[in-house]
N, C-alpha and C positions, 0 to 999 in steps of 0.2 A: 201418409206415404210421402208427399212433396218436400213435408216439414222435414223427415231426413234423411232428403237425399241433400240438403243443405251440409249434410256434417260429411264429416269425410276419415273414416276410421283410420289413424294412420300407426306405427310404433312410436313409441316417445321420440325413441331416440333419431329417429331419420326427419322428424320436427325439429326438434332440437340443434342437431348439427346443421339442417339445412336453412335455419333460423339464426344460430349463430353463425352462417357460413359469410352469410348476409352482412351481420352486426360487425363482423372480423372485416371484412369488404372495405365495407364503410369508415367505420375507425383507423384504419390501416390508409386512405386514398385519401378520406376529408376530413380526417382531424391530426393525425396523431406525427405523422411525419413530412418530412419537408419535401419540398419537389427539385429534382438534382440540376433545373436550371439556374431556377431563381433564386432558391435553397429557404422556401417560406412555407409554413403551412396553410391550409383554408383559411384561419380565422387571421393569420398576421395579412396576408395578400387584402383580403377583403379589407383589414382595417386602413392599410395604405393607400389603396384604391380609392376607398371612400373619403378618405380626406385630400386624394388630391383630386378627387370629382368635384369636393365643394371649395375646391381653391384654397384651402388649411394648409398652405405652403410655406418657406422656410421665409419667401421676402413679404411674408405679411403679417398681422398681428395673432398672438396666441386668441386660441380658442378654447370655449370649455371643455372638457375630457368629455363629458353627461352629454354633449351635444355630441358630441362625434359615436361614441360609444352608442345612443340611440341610434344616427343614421347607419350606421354598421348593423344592428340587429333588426331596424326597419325595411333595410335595402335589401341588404347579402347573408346575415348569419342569424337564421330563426331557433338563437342557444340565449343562454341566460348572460345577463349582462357584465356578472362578475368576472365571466371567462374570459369577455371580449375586453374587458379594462386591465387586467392581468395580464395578457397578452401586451397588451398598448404599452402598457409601465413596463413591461422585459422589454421592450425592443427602445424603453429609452434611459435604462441604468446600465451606465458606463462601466460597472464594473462586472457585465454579464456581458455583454455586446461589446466587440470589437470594435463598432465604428455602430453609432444609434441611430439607428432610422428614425426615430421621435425623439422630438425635444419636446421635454414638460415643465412648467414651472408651477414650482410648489414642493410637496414633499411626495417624492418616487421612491422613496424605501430608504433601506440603505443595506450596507453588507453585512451588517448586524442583525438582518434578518427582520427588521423594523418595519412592518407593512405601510404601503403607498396612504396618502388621505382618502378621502372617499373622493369618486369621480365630480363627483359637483362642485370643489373645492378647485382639482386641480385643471391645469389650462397645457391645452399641448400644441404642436403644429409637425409638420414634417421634418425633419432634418435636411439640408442643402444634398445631402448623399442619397435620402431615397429618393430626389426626383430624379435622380442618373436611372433608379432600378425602373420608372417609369416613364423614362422621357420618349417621345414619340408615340406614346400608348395609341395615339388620337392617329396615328397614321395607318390604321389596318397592322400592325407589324406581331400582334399573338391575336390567339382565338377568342371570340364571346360567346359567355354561353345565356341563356336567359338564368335570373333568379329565382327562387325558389318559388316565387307567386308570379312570376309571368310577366311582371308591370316595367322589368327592367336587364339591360344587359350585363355581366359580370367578366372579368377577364379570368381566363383559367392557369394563364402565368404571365410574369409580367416580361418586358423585355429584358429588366436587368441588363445593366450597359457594362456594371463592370460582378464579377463572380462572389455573388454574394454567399453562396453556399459554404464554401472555404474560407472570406472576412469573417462572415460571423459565427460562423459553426451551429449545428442546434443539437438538440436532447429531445430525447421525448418516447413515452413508454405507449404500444398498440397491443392489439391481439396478436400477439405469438410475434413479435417484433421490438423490437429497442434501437434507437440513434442515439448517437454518443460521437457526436465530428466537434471537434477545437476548433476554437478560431484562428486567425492564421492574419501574418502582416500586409497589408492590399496591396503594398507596391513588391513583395517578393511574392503574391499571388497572379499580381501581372504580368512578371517577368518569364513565371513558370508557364501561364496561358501562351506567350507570346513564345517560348521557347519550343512549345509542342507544335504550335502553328507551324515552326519554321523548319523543325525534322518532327515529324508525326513518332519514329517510331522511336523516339526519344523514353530511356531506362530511366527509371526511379532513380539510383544514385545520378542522374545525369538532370533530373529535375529540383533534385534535392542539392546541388550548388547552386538553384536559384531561391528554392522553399526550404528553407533548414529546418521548419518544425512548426510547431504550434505559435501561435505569439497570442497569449491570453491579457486581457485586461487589466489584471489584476497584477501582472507582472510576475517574479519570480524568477525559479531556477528552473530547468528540465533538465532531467540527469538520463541518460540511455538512449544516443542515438539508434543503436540497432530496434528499440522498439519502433522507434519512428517509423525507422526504412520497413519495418514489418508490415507496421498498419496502411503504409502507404501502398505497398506491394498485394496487401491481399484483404484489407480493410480491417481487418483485427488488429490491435498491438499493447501493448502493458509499456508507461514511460512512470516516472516519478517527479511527482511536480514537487518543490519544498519552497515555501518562502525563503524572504532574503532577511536573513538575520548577521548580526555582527556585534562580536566582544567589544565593550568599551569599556577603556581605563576610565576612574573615576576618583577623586581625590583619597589618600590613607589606604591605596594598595587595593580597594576594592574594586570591583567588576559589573556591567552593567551588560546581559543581551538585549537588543534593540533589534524589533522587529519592525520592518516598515514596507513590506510586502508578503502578503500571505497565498496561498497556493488558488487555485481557479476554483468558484462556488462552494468553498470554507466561509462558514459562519463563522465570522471574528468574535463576536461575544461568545459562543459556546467555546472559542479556543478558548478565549482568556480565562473562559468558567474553569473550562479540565485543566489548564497548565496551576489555576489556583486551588484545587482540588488538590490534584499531585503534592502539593506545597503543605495542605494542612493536615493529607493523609499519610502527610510522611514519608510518600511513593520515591520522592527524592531529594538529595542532600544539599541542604546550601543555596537558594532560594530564600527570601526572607521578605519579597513583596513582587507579583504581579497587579502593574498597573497599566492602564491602557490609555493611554495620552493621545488619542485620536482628537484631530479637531480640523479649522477649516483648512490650514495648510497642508494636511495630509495625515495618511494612517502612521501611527507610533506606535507600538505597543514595547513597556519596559520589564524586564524581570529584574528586579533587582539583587546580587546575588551576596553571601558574605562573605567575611576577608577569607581570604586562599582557600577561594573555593573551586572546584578541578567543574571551571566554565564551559572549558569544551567539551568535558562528558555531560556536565547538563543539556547544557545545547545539543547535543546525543542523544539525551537521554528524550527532549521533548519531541525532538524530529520522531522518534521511535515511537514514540506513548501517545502524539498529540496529532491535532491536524496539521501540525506546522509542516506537516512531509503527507502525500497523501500520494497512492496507486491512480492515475489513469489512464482508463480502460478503452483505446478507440472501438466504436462499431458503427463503421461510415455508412447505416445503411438509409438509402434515400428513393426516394418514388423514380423510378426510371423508366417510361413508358405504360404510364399506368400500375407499375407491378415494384414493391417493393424490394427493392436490388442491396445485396451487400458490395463496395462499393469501391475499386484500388483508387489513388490517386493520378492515374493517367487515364481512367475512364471517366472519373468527374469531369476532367480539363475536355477530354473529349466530348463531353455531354454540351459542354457547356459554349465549346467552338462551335458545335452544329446549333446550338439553341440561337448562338448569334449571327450564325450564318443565316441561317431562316429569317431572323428578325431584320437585317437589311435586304434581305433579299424583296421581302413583304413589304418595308419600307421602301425602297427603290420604285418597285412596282409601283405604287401608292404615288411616291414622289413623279414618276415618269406619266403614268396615265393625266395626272394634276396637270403638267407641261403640255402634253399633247392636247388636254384640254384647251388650255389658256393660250397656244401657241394656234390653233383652229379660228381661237374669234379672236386673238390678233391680227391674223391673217386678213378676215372676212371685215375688222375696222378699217384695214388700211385699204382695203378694195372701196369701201364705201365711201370712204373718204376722196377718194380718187375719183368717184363719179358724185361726188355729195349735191349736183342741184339733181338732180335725176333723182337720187336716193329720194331727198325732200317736197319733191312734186307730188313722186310716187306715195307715201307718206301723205301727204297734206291730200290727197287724191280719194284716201281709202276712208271705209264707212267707221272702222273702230281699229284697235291693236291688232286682232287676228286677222281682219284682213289685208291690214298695211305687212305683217307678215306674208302673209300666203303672197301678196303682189310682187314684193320682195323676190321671195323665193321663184314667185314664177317667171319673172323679169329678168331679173342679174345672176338666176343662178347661184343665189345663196345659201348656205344648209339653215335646217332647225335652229341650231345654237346660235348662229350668224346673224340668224336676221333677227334675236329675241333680243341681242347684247345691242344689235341696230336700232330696234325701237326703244329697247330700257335707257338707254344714252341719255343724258341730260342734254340742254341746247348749246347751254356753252360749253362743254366740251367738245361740238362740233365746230365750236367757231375755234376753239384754243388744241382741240387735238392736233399737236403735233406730227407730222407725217415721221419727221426724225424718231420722233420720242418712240415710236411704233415699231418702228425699222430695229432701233435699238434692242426694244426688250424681247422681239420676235429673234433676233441674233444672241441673246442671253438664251432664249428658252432653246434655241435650238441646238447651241453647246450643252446645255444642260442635259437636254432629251440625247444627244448623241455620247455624251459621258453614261448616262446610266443607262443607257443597252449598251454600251461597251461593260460596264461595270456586272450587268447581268448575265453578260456572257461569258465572262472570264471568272474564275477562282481566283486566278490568283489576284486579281486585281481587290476580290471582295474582302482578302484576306490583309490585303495592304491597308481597307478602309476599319479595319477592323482592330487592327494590331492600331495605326494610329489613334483610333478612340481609344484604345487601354492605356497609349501612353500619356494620353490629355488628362486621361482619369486619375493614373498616378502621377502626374504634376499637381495634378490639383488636392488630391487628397493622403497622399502619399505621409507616412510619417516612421521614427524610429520603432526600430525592436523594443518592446516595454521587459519579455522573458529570455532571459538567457540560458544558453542548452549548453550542456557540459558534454561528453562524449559515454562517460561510464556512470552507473550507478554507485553509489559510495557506499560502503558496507556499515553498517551502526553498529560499532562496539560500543557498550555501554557498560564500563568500567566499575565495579561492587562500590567503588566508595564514594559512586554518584548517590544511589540510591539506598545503603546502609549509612547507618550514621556508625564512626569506627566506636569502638567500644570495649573496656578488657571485661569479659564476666568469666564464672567458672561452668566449667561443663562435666556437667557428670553422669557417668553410664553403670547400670548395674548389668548383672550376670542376664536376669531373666529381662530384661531388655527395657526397664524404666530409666528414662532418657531426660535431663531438663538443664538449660541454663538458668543459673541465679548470678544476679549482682554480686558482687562483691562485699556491698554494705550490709545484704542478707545474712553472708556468708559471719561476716565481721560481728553482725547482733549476736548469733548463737556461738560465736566463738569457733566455729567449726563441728560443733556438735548435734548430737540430735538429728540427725541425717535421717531419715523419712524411708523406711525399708518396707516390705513386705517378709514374712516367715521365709527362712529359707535363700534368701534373696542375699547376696551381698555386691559389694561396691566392687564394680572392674577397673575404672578408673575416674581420676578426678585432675582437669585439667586448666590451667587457667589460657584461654585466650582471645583473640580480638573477634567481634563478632563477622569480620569481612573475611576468615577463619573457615575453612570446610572439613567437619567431620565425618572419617569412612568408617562404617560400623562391618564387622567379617559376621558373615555367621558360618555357623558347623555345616550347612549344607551347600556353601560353596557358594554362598550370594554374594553382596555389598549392597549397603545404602550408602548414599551421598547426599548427605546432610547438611548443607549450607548454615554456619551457627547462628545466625542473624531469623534463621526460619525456627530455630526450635524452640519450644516454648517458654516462655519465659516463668517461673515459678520459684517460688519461696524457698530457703533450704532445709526448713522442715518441715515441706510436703513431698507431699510423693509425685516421683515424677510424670510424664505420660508416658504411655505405655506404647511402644515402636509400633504396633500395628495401627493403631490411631493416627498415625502419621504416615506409614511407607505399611501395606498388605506384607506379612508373615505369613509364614506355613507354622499349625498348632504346633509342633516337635521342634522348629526350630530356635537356637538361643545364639546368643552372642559370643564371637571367642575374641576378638581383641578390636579396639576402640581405635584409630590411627587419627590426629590432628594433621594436619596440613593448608598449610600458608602458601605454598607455589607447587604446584606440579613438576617438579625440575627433568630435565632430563637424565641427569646422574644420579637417581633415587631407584631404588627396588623395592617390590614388595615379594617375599618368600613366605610360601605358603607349606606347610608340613601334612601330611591325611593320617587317618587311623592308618588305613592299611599299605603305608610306606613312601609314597610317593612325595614328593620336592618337587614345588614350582617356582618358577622366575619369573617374573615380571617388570618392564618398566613401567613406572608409578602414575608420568603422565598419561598412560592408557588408558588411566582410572578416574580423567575428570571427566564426567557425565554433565550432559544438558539436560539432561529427564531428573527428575527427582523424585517422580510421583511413585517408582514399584520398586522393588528390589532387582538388582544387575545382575549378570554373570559376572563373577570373581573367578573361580576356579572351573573347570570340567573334570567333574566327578564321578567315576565309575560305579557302578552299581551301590552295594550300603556303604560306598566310601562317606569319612567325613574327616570336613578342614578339623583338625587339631589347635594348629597354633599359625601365627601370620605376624611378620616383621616387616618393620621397615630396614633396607640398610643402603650402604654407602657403594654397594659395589665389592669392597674387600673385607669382607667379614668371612670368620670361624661360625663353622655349622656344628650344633653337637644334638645325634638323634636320639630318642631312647624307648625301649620297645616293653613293656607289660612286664616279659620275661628276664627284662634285667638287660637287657642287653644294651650295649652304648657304643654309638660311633661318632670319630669326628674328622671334619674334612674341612678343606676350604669352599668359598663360594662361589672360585670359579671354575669348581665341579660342574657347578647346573648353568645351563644354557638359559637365557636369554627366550620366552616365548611370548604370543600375542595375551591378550587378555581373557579369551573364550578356550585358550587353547588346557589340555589336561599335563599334568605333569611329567616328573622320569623318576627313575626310582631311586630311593633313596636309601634304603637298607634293606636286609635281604631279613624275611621274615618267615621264622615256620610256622606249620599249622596252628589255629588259634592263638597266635601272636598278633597284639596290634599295638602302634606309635602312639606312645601316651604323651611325649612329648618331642617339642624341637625350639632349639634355643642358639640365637645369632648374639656372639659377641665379638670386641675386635682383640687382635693378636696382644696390643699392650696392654690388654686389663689380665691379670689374671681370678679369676674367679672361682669362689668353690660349689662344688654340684651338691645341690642337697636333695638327698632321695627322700621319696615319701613310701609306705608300701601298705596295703588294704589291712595289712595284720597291725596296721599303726606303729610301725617302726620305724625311724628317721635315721638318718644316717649323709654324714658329709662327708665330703672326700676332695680331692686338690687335683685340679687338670693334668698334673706330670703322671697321673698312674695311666693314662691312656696315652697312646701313641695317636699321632694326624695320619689317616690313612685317604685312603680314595673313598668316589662313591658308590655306594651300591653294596659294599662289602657286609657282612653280617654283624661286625660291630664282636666288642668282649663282652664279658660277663662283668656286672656289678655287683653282687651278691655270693652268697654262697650257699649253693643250690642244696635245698632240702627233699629227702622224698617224700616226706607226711606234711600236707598243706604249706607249699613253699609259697617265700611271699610274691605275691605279683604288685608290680608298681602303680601307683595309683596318678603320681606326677614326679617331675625332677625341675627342678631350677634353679639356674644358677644364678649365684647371691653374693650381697656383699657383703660386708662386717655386719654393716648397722639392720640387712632386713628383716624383718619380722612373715612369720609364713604363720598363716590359717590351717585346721585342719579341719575338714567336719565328717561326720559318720551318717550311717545310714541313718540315725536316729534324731538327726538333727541337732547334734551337739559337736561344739565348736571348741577347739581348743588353740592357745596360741602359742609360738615358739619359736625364742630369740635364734640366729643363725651361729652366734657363737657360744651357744650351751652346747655344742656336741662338737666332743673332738673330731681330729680327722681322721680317718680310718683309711686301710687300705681295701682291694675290690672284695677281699673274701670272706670279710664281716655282714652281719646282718641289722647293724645299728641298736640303735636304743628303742625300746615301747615306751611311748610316752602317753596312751591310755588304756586302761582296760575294756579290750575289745567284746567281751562278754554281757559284760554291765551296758557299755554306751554303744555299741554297734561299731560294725568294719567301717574303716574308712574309705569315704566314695570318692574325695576332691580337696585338693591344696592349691592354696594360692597366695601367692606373694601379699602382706596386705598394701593396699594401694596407697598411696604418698601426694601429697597437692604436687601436680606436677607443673612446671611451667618450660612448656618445650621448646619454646619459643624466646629467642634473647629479643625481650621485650623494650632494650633499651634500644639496640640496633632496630629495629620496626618503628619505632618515634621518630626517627633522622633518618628514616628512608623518605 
């Protein structure tokens, strides 16, 4: 029964949290963040402490790390040793620390991420700057608390003379907690202390003409003062740090970036890794060697770039891709009375004025009781002195020390302390104690003694002693801004012909939606031929252009892809291509109606769209450059089983000609149709009766003239010459182009308008193909029914015609060389 009442039945989970509530405590007070006086955590205070306990100071000779690192885990910190030598090395690489509380010699890292020698090797001492954070320690002026084993006392902050929290900034990850404070310039952190001292309720922008921002070791840019003012105001804020890079001319027209400052705790070797990475994966254009020329004069790093290569989009391109430009993130959060506080930039300063108000206050104390000490058995020498044969009878009279005291005391009326400093006296100092010399330092102590109770009774006086230690501080250690802060953040455009290499290939798109760029040389072995089809399948277009070039593919249900040509796959030209879903998500039903190349998004470009069931849309074209690439777009807004028919690009002044299943034909100009956004749905276009729908719509301009060539399912073709229809308005019902039969009249299958030389396709239901020059059929007028040019019986009705496709080159490829 005794055995268990030992256990104690509890739920996991009320163990658990109140076990880790513990472990959270702990990590969160003594290890993990900094305290917002002194701005150290457990293990760096202990390390400083301990080396100025054993005199490891800045005016004396280096010491082993192994020794010092042991008395820190001997004394103050019962953790494993690598933590505590970890610790030692960060507080003394210059390019972590603002200002190094340790100096080491030997090898402490480097920013290449290079880890320190082992502690037995290297040799450290103080820095001249942390005996500021612990000068007067020895005066009573912060708490002790005992160590871990009881043998000895520890300080639980240190005085910090001058606001180390804000020099040197810390990091550091706890339980349910993160810090993340910059370091900052010591003499614009003094100025700021000393500015608040002087109007307490002194505003951020108002402290910030003394503290302009972070000043990191490592140097650099800072772009976004509003992040600054943010983080300072509520301790949160997002800035943009970017190394200091700069174009150099270099003999023969070439170009050199030269980096010799890189952003705060960026591994320079892992940059130089990804910017040469970039380089050999092709990521970007014109680069031809990253080298990293660091040595003892200072960091270099080179990219070296080739002739008339667009250096500023690289340098662009790297700030974007690299760490040469990096997010940071403040989160000033610091130990503030025990309790992990988020943290504005005018409660730091205030934390940090009361910390040193306390520390002289406790020093004064300290120094005054000392005074009134020394000023008591001044007092009591110069009485004795004054009666010295008496004093020395008395004396010479008594049985041993204590009772030449006590006769002392019972005699002339002298205290404890009096008559111990009367008997400790040497002899010649009674013959050589000066009465003057006494007089004197009894007048020193009691200016002294009357200064600091004046000093302890006033504020404002403590704040005069206090403001002039900051300004000693920064004479003495004060130096330039290493980071310079820009006002705005820079926006990274990063220009295609950084990262494409330019390129002419052809591009070729078929019906059922097999997509692929080939070379040119490709193209050149098979002569053109041999083109890579599937059954069924034929070529929509074939284009030649540059691969910094974006192709929009329309489908029938009213989508778009935005196809970057440098992204599509690069293949053989007698394979087959890939296939659009593998690239950009289709819907199974949907196929391609027309293929558009585009070099500029201009602003005086349109895109006109036509639907089965009537409707005309407008668009301007720039609406149509997309950032997404990964899914299909809204192109058009399409009513119920509506679908895109046909989709042009034009100029603005283009002839529209519609034409309807049932024959019917209208034509109008383009600036019928209005002008809409890119998601919007069209206006109508021709007026259509029941079971009529838009088989086609065709943009040309007023000086071509063109012949319309009909197609019709009964396979009868038939041309005819633009003067038989009149230009009417939009919307209207359109004439008739045929002549209307009642037993199986023909319905139009396509129309398009052609020119001498083009060649039209026809194919039937059955999958046979037949071809037909544009000038084998006369012209006819609207009330013919053209010519059959297969036997619909034998090979099937005809389903679909189309112009056949031609290498096209849309682009004046000479004009784009000498751009």
């Amino acid at each position: 029964m005794a055995e268990a009442e030992k256990f104690l039945d509890l739920p996991l989970e009320e163990v658990l949290g109140d076990r880790f509530g513990r472990y959270s405590k702990y990590i969160i007070q003594e290890r993990a963040l900094p305290d917002v006086r002194d701005g150290l955590k457990p293990v760096q205070r202990r390390i400083l402490y301990a080396m100025h306990h054993e005199k490891n100071t800045h005016d004396k000779a280096y010491r082993k790390s192994a020794k010092t690192v042991g008395t820190v885990i001997g004394n103050y910190h019962p953790h494993g040793d690598t933590s505590v030598y970890d610790a030692m090395v960060r507080l003394s690489q210059t390019w972590k620390v603002r200002k190094s509380l340790v100096e080491m010699h030997g090898n402490n890292g480097s920013v290449d991420g290079d880890p320190p020698a082992a502690m037995r090797y290297t040799e450290a001492r103080l820095s001249a700057i942390s005996s500021e954070l612990l000068r007067d320690i020895e005066k009573q002026t912060v708490e002790f608390i005992p160590n871990f084993d009881d043998t000895q006392e520890e300080p639980t902050v240190l005085p910090a003379k001058f606001p180390n929290l804000l020099v040197n900034g810390s990091t550091g990850i706890s339980a349910g907690y993160a810090t993340e404070i910059p370091p900052h310039n010591i003499g614009e952190v003094i100025d700021a202390v000393i500015m608040k001292i002087d109007k307490p309720a002194a505003e951020v922008s108002e402290l910030m003409t003394k503290l302009k921002g972070p000043d990191f070791p490592t140097g650099g840019i800072i772009q976004g003062v509003d992040g600054i003012k943010k983080a300072y105001e509520t301790g949160k804020g997002k800035i943009v740090v970017r190394g200091r890079a700069e174009i150099q001319q270099q003999r023969g027209g070439r170009e050199h970036i030269v980096i010799e400052e890189i952003p705060f705790e960026v591994n320079k070797a892992s940059m130089v890794k990804r910017m040469d990475e970039l380089r050999i994966d092709k990521k970007v254009e014109g680069i031809t060697e990253v080298r990293d020329e660091t040595d003892r004069t200072g960091m270099r790093v080179v990219i070296e770039l080739k002739k008339d290569a667009n250096s500023e989009g690289v340098l662009n391109y790297l700030y974007k891709h690299t760490d040469l430009q990096i997010s940071y993130n403040f989160n000033m959060v610091a130990i503030h009375d025990r309790t992990p506080k988020l943290l504005s930039l005018p409660m730091m300063l205030d934390s940090y004025i009361q910390h040193q108000k306390e520390v002289v206050t406790r020093q004064s104390i300290f120094d005054l009781n000392k005074a009134k000490k020394r000023a008591h058995i001044v007092e009591g020498l110069m009485k004795a002195i004054s009666i010295l044969d008496d004093v020395i009878t008395t004396i010479r009279g008594s049985k041993d020390k204590a009772d030449a005291k006590q006769q002392l005391i019972a005699k002339y009326d002298f205290t404890e302390e009096q008559s111990e400093a009367i008997v400790t006296l040497q002899l010649y100092r009674l013959t050589n104690t000066d009465i003057t010399a006494l007089q004197s330092e009894a007048d020193e102590l009691q200016k002294q003694i009357d200064y600091l109770e004046k000093l302890l009774a006033s504020e404002r006086e403590m704040m005069k002693v206090i403001k002039a230690d900051l300004r000693s501080m920064k004479k003495q250690y004060n130096d330039e801004r290493m980071t310079n802060i820009e006002d705005e953040v820079q926006e990274l455009k990063v220009d295609l012909e950084v990262t494409v290499a330019s390129e002419e290939v052809l591009v070729s798109v078929t019906k059922h939606g097999y997509i692929k760029r080939t070379s040119l040389r490709s193209y050149a072995a098979s002569n053109g031929e041999d083109f890579a089809l599937k059954d069924g399948d034929h070529l929509l277009r074939l284009y030649e252009i540059n691969t910094t070039d974006t192709i929009l593919l329309f489908t029938n249900l009213g989508k778009y892809l935005f196809l970057p040509v440098h992204k599509l796959p690069d293949i053989r030209w007698k394979d087959l291509g890939q296939y659009i879903s593998n690239i950009v998500q289709v819907e199974k039903d949907e196929y391609i109606v027309e293929a558009i190349p585009v070099r500029e998004f201009k602003d005086d470009q349109y895109l006109i769209f036509f639907t089965k069931n009537g409707m005309v849309k407008k668009s301007d074209l720039k609406l149509y450059q997309a950032q997404r690439h990964s899914k299909a777009l809204v192109a058009v807004n399409l009513k119920k089983d509506d679908e895109v028919v046909d989709v042009h690009l034009t100029g603005g002044n283009s002839e529209l000609f519609i034409a309807s299943n049932k024959a019917y034909g209208l034509w109008y100009h383009e600036e019928e149709v209005n002008t809409v956004g890119q998601r919007a749905a069209g206006v109508k276009a021709i007026t259509l009766k029941e079971g009529e729908e838009v088989v086609s719509g065709q943009v040309f301009n007023a000086s071509e003239d063109p012949s319309i060539l009909i197609s019709t399912h009964r396979a009868a073709v038939k041309r005819m010459r633009l003067k038989e229809f009149e230009r009417t308005t939009r919307g209207k019902r359109g004439v008739i182009m045929l002549r209307e039969l009642k037993k199986d009249p023909h319905r139009l299958i396509d129309v398009h308008l052609v020119q001498r030389n083009d060649q039209v396709l026809l194919m039937t239901d059955k999958e046979e193909t037949v071809e037909v020059n544009t000038m084998d059929f006369k012209v006819n007028d609207r009330y013919s029914n053209g010519s059959y040019v297969l036997d619909t019986e034998q090979k099937g009705k005809l389903v679909e015609a189309w112009i056949k496709p031609g290498y096209e080159i849309p682009f004046d490829t000479e004009a784009n060389e000498s751009d």
